[in-house]
N, C-alpha and C positions, 0 to 999 in steps of 0.2 A: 753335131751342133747341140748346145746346150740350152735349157728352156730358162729365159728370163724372170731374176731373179723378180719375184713379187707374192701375191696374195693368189692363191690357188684355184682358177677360172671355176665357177658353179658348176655341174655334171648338167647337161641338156638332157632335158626331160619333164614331162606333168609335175606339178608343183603340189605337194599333199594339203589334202586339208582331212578335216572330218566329213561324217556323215551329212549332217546338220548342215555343215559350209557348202558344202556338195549340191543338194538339194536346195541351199538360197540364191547359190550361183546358177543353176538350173532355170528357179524361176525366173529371175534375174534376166536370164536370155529369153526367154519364155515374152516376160513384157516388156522386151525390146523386138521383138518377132524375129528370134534367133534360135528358139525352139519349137517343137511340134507343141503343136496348140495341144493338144490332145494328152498329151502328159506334163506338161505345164498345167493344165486346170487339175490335171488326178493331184499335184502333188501342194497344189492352194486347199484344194477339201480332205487332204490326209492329214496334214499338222505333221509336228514333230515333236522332242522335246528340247528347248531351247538353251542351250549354255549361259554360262557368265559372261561369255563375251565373246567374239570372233578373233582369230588367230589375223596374227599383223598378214599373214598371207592371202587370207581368203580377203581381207579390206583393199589390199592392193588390186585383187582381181576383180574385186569388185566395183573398184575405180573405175578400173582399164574399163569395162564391162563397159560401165553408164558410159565413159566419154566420148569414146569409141560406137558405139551405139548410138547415141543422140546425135552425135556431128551427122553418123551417115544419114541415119533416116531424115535430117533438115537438108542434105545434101541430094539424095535421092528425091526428096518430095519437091523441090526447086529451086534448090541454092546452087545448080550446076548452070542452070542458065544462064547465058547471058544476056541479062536483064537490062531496064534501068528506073531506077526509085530516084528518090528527094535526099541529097544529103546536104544541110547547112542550104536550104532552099534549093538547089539547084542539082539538075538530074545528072546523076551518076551511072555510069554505065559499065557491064562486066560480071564478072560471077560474083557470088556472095565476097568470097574471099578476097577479089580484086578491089573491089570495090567499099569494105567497110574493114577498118580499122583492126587488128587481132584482138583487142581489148574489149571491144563491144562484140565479138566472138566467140572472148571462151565463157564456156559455162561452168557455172560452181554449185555443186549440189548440197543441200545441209546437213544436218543430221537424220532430220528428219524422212529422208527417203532411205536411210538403213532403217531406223526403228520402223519404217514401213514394210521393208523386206521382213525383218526379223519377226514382224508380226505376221505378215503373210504368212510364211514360210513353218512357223508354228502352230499356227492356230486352224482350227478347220474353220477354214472364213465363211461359208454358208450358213454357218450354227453359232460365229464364236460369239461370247460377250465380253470379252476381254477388250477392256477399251484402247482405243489406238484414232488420234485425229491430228491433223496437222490443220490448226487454224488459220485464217483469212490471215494475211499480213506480213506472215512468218514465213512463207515462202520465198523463194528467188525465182527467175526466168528459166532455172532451168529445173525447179524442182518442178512448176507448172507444168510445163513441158510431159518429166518424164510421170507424172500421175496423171497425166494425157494419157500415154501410151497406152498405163498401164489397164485404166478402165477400157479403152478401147481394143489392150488385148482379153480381157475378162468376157467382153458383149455375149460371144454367143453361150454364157450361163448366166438364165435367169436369175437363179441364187445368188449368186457372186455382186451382180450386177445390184440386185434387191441389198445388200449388204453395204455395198460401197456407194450407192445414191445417198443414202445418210450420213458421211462423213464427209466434212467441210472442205478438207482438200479436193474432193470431188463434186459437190453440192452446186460450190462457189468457184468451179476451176473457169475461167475464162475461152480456155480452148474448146472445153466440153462443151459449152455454151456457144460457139460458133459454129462446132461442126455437127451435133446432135442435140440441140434446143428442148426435143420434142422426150429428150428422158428426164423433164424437167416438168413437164405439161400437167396437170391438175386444174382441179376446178376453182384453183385460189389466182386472185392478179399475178400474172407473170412479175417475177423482180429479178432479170438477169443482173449482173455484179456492175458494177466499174470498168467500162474496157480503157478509160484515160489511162492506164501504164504501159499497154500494148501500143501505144505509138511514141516510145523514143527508148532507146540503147538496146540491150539485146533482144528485148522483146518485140520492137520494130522490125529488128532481122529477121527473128524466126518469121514473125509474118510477110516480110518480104520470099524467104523463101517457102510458104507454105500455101502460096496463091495458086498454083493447079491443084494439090488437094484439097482448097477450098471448094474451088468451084466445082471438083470431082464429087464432094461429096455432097454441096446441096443440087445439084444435076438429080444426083441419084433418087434423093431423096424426092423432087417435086415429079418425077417419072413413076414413084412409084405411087403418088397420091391416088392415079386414077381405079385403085386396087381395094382402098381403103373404102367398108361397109358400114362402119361404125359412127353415124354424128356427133356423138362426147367426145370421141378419141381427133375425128379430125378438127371440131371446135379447138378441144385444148392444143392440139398438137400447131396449130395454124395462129393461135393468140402466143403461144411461148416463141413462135419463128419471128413474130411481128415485131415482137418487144426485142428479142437479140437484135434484130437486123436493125431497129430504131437507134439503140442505143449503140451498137458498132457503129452507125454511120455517125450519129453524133460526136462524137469520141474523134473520128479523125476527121472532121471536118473541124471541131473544137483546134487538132492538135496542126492543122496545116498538114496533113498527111493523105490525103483523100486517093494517092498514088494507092496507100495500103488498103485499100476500099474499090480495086480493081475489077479481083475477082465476085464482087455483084455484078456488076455490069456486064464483066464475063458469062455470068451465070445465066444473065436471062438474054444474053444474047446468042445463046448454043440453046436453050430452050424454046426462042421464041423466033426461031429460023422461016417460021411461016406463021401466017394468024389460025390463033390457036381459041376455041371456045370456050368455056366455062369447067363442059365437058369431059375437060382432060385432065382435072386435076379433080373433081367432085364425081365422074361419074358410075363409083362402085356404091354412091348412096342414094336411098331408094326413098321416094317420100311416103310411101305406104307406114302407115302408122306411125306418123312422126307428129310431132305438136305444132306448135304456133308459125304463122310462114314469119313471121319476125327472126324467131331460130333457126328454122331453116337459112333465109338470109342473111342469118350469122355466121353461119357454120361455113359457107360458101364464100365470103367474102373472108374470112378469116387464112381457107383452103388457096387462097391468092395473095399469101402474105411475102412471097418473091417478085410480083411484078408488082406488085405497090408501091415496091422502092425505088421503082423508075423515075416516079413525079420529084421523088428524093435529088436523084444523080442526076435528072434532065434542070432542073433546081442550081444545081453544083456547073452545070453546060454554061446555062444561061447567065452565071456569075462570071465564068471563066471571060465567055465574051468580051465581057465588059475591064477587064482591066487593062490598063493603059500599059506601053513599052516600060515607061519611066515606073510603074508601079514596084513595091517589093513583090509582089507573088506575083511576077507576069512569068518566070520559067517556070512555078509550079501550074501555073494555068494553062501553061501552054503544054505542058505534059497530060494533064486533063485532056482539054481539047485534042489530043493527038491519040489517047487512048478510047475517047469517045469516038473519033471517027474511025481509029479500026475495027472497033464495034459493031460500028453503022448505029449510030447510039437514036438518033432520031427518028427510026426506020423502028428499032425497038421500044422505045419508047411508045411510041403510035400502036405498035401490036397489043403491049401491056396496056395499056390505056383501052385499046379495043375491046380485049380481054375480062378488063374490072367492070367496065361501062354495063357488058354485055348480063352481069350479073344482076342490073338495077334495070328488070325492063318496064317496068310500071313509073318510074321517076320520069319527070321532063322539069325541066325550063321551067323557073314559074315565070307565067304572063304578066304581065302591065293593066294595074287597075282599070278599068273599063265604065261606062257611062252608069251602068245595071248595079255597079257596084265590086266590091275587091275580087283581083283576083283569084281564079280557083290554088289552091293550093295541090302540090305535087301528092300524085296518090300513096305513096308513102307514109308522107305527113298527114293524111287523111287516118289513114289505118292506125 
């Protein structure tokens, strides 16, 4: 038998690149967590020296790399479930895939997340001064995304991390601001970004499937509060949580989305399993040699910047309530209400609330003027 006639089938096998290419594709897997941590960061603090430009081979695998890579990890973090969100008002049920459009699925990366490799990948990023930023605006949903990843595979190097909190695609990343607030915390007014774009087309999705690692990752975080010795670190850290959490909830309650605004409710209702005291999230601070009980009372009530948002969603309950059959949002309401009672959302709410209260024990009620004259004012307001 004779081989049909055509163009000569390619030889199977690894595809060449250079050095340089080698080592971008590396990192590449490296901050998608497709390589060992451990020589992924040796080869961000080694540098290289950079070409004129990457071979049409090493761009195609570096495609493949990113899209392949981001579909899974939104895949793996909770686009496999079957779920159901808000689509065109009304809940939609089924995995990511079943359920949302391929168009509002696929991701398109820019340029700017090569010129980010290619600077990685160069420069000893610990030390470099070679500048490199992808400004606010210029991104897409999936560039967001993967300079998500890529800080979040960087964390455990101080340096790396001290390098990359100064540039804009990371300063101002949206995601970075949902799931770690507190690498933002200083002694200036919190100004988390805009979350109004994360509720509609792909950036919706990703957050639809990114609700157990939401909730996984601020779980983690308010567990480990009661560990925390330092009053500046959990002031700022508990004022940066209050502000994200304010202005996410704003944002999908603005955008009729509040399904994507689950995982709070999740969060404090795996946290707040039983009534919990002040205690448990303040009590690795010591007031021995501390200042004013005003700060002190700051710092505390700040360290409760997760159950505060209860009065928020129980807020969002008691609207839900209220809408009528014939209303436009009675099937977003009613998916509210259905996710509030898997919750046990008033049961939590009551705990949080127990929680905040227990914070202010010198506060009462103020009384009703009285014959003697006005009444006393709350010992707070005294102070």
């Amino acid at each position: 038998m004779t081989r049909p006639a055509g163009p000569t089938p390619a030889p199977d096998g690894p595809k060449a690149v250079s050095k340089f290419e080698y080592n971008l594709l590396c990192v590449l897997r490296f901050l998608l967590g497709h390589f060992p941590a451990d020589r992924g960061l040796q080869l961000l603090r080694a540098g290289a020296a950079r070409p004129p430009c990457l071979t049409a081979t090493a761009v195609d695998l570096a495609k493949d790399s990113l899209a392949k890579g981001c579909v899974l990890f939104l895949v793996r973090a909770g686009g496999w479930r079957d779920d159901r969100f808000l689509r065109d008002r009304q809940p939609a049920g089924g995995r990511a895939w079943d359920r949302v459009p391929l168009d509002e699925r696929a991701l398109a990366f820019s340029s700017h997340v090569v010129e980010f490799l290619l600077w990685a990948t160069a420069e000893r990023v610990h030390e470099t001064t070679a500048p490199w930023d992808a400004p606010a605006g210029e991104w897409g949903p999936a560039d967001e995304l993967f300079f998500w990843l890529a800080f979040d595979a960087c964390r455990a190097d101080g340096d790396l991390v001290a390098v990359l909190q100064r540039k804009a695609a990371f300063r101002q990343n949206r995601l970075l601001w949902l799931t770690a607030p507190a690498e933002f915390a200083d002694d200036e007014e919190p100004t988390p970004p805009d979350f109004a774009p994360w509720f509609a087309g792909t950036r919706a999705v990703m957050l639809e499937c990114l609700q157990p690692l939401l909730m996984t990752r601020w779980l983690r975080s308010e567990r480990a509060k009661g560990l925390v010795g330092d009053w500046r670190r959990m002031r700022q850290q508990g004022r940066a949580e209050a502000a994200a959490l304010a202005a996410f909830l704003a944002a999908a309650q603005a955008a009729g989305r509040t399904d994507l605004a689950r995982w709070v409710l999740q969060t404090n209702a795996a946290l707040l399993r039983a009534e919990l005291t002040p205690a448990f999230w303040t009590g690795g601070l010591s007031d021995v040699g501390q200042g004013r009980l005003a700060d002190r009372l700051e710092t505390r009530r700040a360290a409760l910047a997760v159950p505060r948002q209860m009065e928020t969603l129980a807020g969002w309950q008691a609207s839900a309530r209220a809408v009528g059959y014939f209303d436009d949002e009675y099937a977003a309401s009613q998916l509210w209400k259905q996710t509030w009672e898997a919750a046990d959302g008033d049961a939590v709410a009551a705990r949080a609330a127990a929680a905040v209260a227990a914070l202010d024990p010198l506060r009462v009620a103020p009384e009703a003027p009285t014959a003697d004259g006005p009444a006393v004012a709350p010992a707070e307001e005294r102070t």
